[in-house]
N, C-alpha and C positions, 0 to 999 in steps of 0.2 A: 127572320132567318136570312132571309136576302140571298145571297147570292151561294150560300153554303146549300138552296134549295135549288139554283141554278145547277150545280154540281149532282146535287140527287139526279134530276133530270139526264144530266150531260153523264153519272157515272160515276161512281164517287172514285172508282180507279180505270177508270177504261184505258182502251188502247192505246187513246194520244196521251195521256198522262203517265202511262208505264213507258214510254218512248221518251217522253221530256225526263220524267225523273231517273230511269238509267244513263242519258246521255249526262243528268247532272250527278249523277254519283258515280262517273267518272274524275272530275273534280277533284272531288276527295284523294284521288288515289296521289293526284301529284302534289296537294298540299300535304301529303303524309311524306312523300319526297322530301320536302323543304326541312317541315319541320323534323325528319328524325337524321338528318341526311348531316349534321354535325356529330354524330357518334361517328361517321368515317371522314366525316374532313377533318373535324380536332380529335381525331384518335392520338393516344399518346403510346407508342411501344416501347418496350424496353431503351433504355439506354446506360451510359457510362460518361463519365467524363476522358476525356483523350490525357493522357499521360504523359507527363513531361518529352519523355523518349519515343513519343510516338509520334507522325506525322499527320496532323490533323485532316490534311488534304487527301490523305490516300489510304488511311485508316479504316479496317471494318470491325464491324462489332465483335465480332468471333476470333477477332485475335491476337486477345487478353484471356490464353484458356482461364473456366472457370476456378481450376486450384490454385490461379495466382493472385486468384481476387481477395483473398484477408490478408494477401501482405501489398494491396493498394488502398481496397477503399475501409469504412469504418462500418460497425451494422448500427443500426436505426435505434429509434427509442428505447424498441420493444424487443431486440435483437434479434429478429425473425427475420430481415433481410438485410440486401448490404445498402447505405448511404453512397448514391453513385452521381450525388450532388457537388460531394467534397469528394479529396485523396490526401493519402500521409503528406506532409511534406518533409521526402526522403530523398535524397540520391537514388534512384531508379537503377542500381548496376543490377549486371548479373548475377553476381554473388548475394546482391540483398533479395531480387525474385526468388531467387531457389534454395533461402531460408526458409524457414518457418513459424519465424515468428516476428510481426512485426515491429516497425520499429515507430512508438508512438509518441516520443519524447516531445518534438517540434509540432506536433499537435497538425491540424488539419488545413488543406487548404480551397478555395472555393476552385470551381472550374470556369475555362476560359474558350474551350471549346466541346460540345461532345457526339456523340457516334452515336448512332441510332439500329435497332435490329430492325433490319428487314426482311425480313424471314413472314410476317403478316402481313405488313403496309410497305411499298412500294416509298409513299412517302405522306404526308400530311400539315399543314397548315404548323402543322405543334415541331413538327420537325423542318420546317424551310424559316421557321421566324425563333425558334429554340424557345418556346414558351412550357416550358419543365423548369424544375425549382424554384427559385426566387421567381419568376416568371409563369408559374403553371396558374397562377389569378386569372390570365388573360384568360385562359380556356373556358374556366365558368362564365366571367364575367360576358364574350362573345354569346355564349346560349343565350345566357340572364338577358341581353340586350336584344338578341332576336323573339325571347317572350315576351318581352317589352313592348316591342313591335304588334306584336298578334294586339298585344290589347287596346295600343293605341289604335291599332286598324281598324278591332272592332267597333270601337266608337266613331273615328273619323267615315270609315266608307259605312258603319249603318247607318247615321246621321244623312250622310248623302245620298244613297239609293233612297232613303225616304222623301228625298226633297227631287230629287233629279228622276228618279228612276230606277229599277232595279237592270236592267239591261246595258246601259251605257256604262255604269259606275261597272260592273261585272268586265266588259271587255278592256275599259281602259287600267282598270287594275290586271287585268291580264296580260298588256301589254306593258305595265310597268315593274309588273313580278319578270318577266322574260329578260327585260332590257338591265334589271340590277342580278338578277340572276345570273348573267353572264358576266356583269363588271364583278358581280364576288370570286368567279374564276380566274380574271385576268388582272386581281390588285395584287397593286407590285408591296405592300404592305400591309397591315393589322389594323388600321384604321380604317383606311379605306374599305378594308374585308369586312371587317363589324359593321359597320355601316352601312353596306349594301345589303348585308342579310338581315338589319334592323329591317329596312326597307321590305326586304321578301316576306320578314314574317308580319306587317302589317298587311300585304296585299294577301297575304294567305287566308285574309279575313274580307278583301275583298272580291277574290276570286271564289271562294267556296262559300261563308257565308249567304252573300248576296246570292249567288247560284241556288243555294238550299232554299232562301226563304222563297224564290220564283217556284220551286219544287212544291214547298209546301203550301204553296197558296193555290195551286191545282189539283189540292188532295184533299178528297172528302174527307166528315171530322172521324169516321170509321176506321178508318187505312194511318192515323197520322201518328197513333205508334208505333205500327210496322212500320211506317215510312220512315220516321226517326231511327229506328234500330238498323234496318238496313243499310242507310247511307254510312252508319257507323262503320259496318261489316266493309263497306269497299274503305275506308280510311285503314282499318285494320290488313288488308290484301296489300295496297301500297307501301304500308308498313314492311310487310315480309321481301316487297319486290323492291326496296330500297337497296337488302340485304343482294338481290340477283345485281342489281348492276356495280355493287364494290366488290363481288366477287371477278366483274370481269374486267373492272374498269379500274387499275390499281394507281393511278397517278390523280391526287387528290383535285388539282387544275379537271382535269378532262371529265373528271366525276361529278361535277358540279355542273358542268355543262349539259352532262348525259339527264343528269335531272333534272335539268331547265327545259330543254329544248321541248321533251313532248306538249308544254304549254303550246309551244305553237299549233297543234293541233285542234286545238278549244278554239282557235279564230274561225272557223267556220260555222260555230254554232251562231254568228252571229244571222244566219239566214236561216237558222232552226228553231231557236230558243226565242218564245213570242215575250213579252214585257208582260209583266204581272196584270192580269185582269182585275185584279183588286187592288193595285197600286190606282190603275188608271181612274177606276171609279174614283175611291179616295179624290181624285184629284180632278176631279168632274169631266173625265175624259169619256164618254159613255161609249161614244158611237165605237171609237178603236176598241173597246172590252166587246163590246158586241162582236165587233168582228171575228175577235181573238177567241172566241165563244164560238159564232158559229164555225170555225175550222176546225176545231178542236169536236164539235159534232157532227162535222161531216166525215171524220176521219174515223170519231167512233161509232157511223154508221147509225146514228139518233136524228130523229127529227125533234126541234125545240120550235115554237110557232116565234114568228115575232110579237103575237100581242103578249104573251106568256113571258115571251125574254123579257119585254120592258115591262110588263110588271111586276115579276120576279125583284129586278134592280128598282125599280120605281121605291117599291117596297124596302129596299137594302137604301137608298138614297134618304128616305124618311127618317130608318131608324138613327141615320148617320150624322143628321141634319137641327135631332132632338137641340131645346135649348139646352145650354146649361144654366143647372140652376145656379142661385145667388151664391150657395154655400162652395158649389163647386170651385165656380170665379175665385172666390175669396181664399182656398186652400188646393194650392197647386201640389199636387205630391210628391215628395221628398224621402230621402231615408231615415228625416228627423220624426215622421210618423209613425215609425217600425220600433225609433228609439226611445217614444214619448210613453210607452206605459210597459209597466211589470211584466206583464207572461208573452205580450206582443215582443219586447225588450228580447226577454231570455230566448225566445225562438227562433227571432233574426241572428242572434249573436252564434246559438248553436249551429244552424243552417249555416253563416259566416263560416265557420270553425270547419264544418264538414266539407265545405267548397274547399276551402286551404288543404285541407289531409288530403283531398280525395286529387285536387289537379297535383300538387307534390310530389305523391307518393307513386301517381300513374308514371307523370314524366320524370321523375325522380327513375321510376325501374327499368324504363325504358330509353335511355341514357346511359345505365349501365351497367348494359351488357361488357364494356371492353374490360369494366374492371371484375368480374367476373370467372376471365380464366377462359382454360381449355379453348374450346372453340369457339372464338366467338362471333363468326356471320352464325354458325350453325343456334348459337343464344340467341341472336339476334332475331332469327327467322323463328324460334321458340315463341318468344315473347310478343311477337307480332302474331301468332295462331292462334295462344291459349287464349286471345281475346272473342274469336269465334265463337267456341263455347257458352264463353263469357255474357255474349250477345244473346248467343240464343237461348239460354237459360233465362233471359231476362222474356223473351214475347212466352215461353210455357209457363211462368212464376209473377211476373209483376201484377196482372191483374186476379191471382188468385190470391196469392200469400198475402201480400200488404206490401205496401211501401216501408214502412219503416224497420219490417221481420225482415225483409230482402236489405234493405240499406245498413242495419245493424248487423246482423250476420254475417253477410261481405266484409263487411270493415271488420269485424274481430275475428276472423276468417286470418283474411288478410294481415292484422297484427300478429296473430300465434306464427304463421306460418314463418313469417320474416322476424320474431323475437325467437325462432328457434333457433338460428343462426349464431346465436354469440355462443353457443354448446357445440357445434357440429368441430370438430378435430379440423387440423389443417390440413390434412391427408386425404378427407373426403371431399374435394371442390364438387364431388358430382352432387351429393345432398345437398349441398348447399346454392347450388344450379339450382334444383327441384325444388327446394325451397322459395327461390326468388321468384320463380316461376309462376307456380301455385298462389303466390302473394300477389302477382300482377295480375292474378285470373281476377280472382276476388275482388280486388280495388277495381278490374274494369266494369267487371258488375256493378258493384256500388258506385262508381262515376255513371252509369248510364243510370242508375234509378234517382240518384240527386236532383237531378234537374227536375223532372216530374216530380218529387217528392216534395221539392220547394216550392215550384206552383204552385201548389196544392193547397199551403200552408198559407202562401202570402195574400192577405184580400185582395177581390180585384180591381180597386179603385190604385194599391200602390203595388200590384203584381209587376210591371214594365220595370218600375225603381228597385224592390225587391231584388229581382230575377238579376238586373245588372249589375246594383253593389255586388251580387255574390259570384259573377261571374266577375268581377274586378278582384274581387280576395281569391278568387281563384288561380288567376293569370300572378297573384304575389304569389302563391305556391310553385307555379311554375317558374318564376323566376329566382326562387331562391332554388329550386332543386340543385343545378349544378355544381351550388356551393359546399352541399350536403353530400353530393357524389364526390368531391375531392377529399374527403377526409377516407375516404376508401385507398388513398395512399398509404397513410397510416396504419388501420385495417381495414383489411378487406372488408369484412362483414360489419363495419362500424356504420355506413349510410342504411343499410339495410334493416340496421336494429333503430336507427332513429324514426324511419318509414312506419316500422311496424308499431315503435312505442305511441305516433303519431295515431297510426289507423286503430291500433286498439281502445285508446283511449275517443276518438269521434267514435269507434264503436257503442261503447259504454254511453256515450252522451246521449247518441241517438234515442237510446230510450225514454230519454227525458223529452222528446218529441210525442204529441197526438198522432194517432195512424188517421190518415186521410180516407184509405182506399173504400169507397162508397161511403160517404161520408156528402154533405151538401156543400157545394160553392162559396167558398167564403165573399162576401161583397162588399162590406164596408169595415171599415176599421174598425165598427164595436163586435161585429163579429169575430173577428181575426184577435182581438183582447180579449173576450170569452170563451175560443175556442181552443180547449186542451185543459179547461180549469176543471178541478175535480169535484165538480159540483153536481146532485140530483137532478136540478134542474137544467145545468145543461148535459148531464147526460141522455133525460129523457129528449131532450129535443134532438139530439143529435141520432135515438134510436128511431122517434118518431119523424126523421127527414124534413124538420120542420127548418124554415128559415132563423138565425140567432139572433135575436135582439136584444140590446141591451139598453133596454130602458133610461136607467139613471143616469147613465153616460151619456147618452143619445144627445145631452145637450149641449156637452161638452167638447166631445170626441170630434176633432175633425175628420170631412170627407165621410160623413156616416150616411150620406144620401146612398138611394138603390145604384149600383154605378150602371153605366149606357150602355148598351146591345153588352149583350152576353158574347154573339157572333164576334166582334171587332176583340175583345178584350182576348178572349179564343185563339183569334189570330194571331194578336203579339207575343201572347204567351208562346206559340208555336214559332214563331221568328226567332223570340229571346233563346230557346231550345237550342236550337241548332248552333246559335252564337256561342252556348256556356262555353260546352265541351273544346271546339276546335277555333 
C-alpha cells in the first residue's frame, strides 16, 4: 500500500489537503473561462445585408423597418425566416419599398457588406471579421481548433509533468495560457485569433489537469470520488461566471482579457502548491517527498515518526521496484489489446461510442445557448447551474444504483428530453429552453459517471491505454460539436434532435455493457474477455467475488500476468479521470 498508508496516517483529507485542493479547484474555474468563453466572442447576432441605397458606413440595423423586409430580402429553405445572406436585385426606389409585392424576376444577389443588431452584443470576433454566410465555417471551425488544442495538450503536458514534474509544467503552462490569452485579444485577424486560442485550449490541459492530478495524489483513496465530483462543481460555477463578466464587459477585445487576466493570480501558488509526493518517489526523489509529507503533517497537527515514514515508502519503493516479468517485456499495452478479441472488442467500441455522445452532446449544449433565443446570458447561466444538480445526484446515486442504471438512464434521459424538440411549435421557445436544459442535466450526469464506469470495465494491465483512446474519441466529439450547432441556422431545434438521437441511442447501448458496481477488479486481459459473458460459470464467480480466469486462453492472451501494485494502477487511473472530462 505504500504511501496510500502514509496518507491514512497523515489523513486521508486533513486540513492541508483541503487547502491544497480548494486552492486547486480554483483552477477549474478559469479553464471554464476559456473553454466556454467562445459562445460570447463568436456570438453571432442578427444581421442583414446593407442595401444598395444605404450607406454601409453609417447604417444601423433598425433601419430597414421590419415591413419592408419581403420586398428586400428572400425567406429561407423552409420559409420560416428571411435569407439576409442575399437581396432582390432591384432598383431600390421609393415607389418599389412601399409596394407590396416583390419584385423577383432578376433573381437574387449576394451581399458585399452588412449591419449587425446590437441590441445583445456590443460586438464580436463574427462581426469585426463578417464570418456569417459563406463565411460562418470559420466560427465552428475556431471552437473545432480550440478542442483540438485541449486534446493535444492533454497528451503533450501529461507526457511532461510525468517526466519533469507536475509543478513546473503547471506554472509554465500558466504562463503560456496568460501570454496567448492576451494575443487572442489583440489579433489584428482570424488566423492569428485561432491560433492563439488553439494555444489556450492546450494549456487549459496544462494548467487544470496537471493542477488536479497534484490534488489528487494528496487525497486518500476514500475521498477520491468526492474529490472528482467536486472539482467538477467549481468548473460548473466558472461556467455561470463566464455568463457575469459578458454581461458587463460588452466589447468582445476587452472580454477576453477580463478572462485571461485572473490567471495571473495562480502565480503565487507557486510558494503554496508543494510538487507531488508521489511524482517525487516515482522518481527516486525521497528525501523532498518526505519533507513534503512532514509539512503537510505538521499543518495537520499529526505526528508521523521517521522510522514509520521511511518504512511506510521503503515498502511503496519495493512494490514499485517489482521485476517485470518476461511476458510483460514482451507485450507493451496497446489499444490493439482492447481490439484483439470478441466481447473485450464490443465493450471498447461501446465505451468509445459513449465517450463521443457524451463529450458532443455536453459541449454540443453548452455552445448553444445563442442559438437558443430569448435570453441568452440568462440560458447561459441555466445551463451552467442545472449541472450542480447534475453532480450532486451523482455522490447520493453512483455508488448505490450502479454504473450503468445511472449511465443508461442519463443518456435516454437526455435523448427523449432533446427528441422532444422537433414537436414543440415555434411559438413556445420557452419549452423548448426546458427542454435543452433538462437534456444537459442528464448528459452531465452521465459524463460524470463514464469515466468511472470505464475504469471499471477496462483490465488494469491496459486501463492507462483504455482510459486515453476514450478520452481521445471523446475530444473528436467535442470537436465536431460546433459543426452540429451550425445547422441550428437552418433549424433551430435541428442540433438539439441530432444530440438527443446521439444520446438515446448510447443510451440503448449501454445496456449491452456489464454493471461493474461491486463487482472485482478486472486485471488482466483474460479477465476483461470473460467479463460480461453470460456464462454460469462466470456469473458464479462474479457472485462469489472470486478473481476471473480464464484458463484456455491464459496461453494465449496477452499481458495475462497479475498486473503491479494495485496502489500505482489506482493512481493513474485517478489522473486519467480528471484528464477525460476537461
Amino acid at each position: 500500500m505504500g504511501y496510500d498508508e502514509v496518507l491514512t496516517h497523515l489523513g486521508d483529507f486533513g486540513r492541508y489537503q483541503k487547502v491544497i485542493y480548494f486552492l486547486i479547484c480554483l483552477t477549474s474555474i478559469t479553464c471554464a473561462f476559456h473553454k466556454l468563453a467562445g459562445v460570447f466572442l463568436l456570438a453571432k447576432p442578427e444581421f442583414r445585408c446593407v442595401l444598395p441605397f444605404e450607406n454601409a458606413s453609417e447604417v444601423q440595423y433598425g433601419d430597414l423597418p421590419k415591413d419592408l423586409w419581403p420586398m428586400a430580402y428572400p425567406k429561407d429553405i423552409l420559409g420560416v425566416k428571411y435569407e439576409t445572406c442575399s437581396f432582390y436585385d432591384v432598383n431600390y426606389t421609393e415607389d418599389y419599398l412601399n409596394s407590396s409585392v416583390p419584385f423577383t424576376t432578376n433573381g437574387t444577389r449576394g451581399c458585399s457588406h452588412y449591419v449587425y443588431d446590437k441590441t445583445k452584443y456590443l460586438n464580436s470576433a463574427v462581426t469585426e471579421w463578417d464570418m456569417v454566410c459563406n463565411r460562418n465555417f470559420l466560427r465552428a471551425t475556431s471552437d473545432a481548433l480550440f478542442m483540438l488544442g485541449v486534446l493535444v495538450g492533454s497528451i503533450v503536458f501529461g507526457q511532461m509533468s510525468d517526466k519533469y514534474g507536475r509543478k513546473p509544467i503547471f506554472f509554465s503552462s500558466l504562463v503560456i495560457q496568460v501570454i496567448f490569452g492576451v494575443l487572442a485579444a489583440v489579433a489584428p485577424e482570424y488566423l492569428t485569433y485561432t491560433c492563439a486560442r488553439f494555444i489556450v485550449g492546450a494549456t487549459t490541459s496544462g494548467v487544470f489537469l496537471v493542477a488536479y492530478v497534484i490534488a489528487m495524489e494528496m487525497v486518500g483513496p476514500s475521498m477520491r470520488l468526492f474529490a472528482g465530483i467536486f472539482v467538477m462543481m467549481f468548473f460548473s460555477v466558472g461556467f455561470m461566471l463566464t455568463a457575469a463578466f459578458a454581461y458587463f464587459v460588452h466589447d468582445w477585445r476587452w472580454l477576453q482579457i477580463a478572462l485571461t487576466l485572473p490567471g495571473l493570480l495562480f502565480m503565487c501558488y507557486y510558494w503554496i502548491i508543494p510538487e507531488s509526493a508521489r511524482w517525487l518517489l516515482s522518481k527516486n526523489r525521497k528525501e523532498a517527498a518526505i519533507a513534503n509529507i512532514q509539512k503537510a503533517a505538521r499543518f495537520n497537527k499529526v505526528e508521523i515518526s521517521a522510522d514509520l515514514l521511511n518504512q511506510l515508502l521503503d515498502d511503496n519503493s519495493k512494490e514499485e521496484k517489482k521485476p517485470a516479468t518476461d511476458e510483460e517485456d514482451q507485450h507493451q499495452p496497446s489499444v490493439w489489446d482492447l481490439l484483439r478479441y470478441p466481447n473485450l472488442r464490443r465493450k471498447t467500441l461501446l465505451i468509445f461510442f459513449d465517450w463521443f455522445v457524451n463529450s458532443g452532446t455536453y459541449y454540443g449544449l453548452s455552445w448553444n445557448t445563442n442559438n437558443l433565443g430569448s435570453n441568452v446570458l440568462l440560458n447561459f447561466v441555466i445551463s451552467g447551474a442545472v449541472e450542480i444538480p447534475a453532480y450532486t445526484f451523482l455522490l447520493f446515486t453512483l455508488n448505490k444504483w450502479g454504473r450503468r442504471t445511472i449511465l443508461c438512464g442519463c443518456m435516454l434521459v437526455a435523448g427523449i428530453a432533446l427528441l422532444i424538440t422537433i414537436a414543440i411549435p415555434s411559438d413556445m421557445n420557452w419549452l423548448l429552453i426546458t427542454c435543452a436544459m433538462l437534456g444537459k442535466l442528464a448528459i452531465t450526469s452521465s459524463y460524470g459517471t463514464i469515466y468511472i464506469f470505464s475504469a471499471e470495465q477496462f483490465p488494469t494491465v491496459v486501463r492507462n491505454v483504455g482510459l486515453g483512446a476514450a478520452s481521445m474519441v471523446a475530444r473528436i466529439g467535442g470537436i465536431l460539436a460546433p459543426f452540429f450547432n451550425m445547422l441550428g441556422d437552418i433549424w433551430k431545434p435541428l442540433p438539439l434532435i441530432i444530440f438527443g438521437a446521439m444520446a438515446f441511442v448510447g443510451g440503448l447501448l449501454s445496456l449491452l455493457l456489464p454493471e461493474t458496481h461491486n463487482k472485482p477488479t478486472l486485471e488482466t486481459i483474460a479477465d476483461g474477455e470473460e467479463f460480461g459473458k453470460a456464462s454460469k460459470v462466470t456469473q458464479y464467480l462474479l457472485e462469489e467475488g472470486k478473481e476471473l480466469q480464464n484458463i484456455e486462453k491464459s496461453e494465449t492472451l496477452p499481458l495475462n500476468a497479475t498486473a503491479p501494485a494495485t496502489e500505482s494502477s489506482s493512481n493513474a487511473v485517478q489522473q486519467q479521470n480528471g484528464q477525460n472530462k476537461y
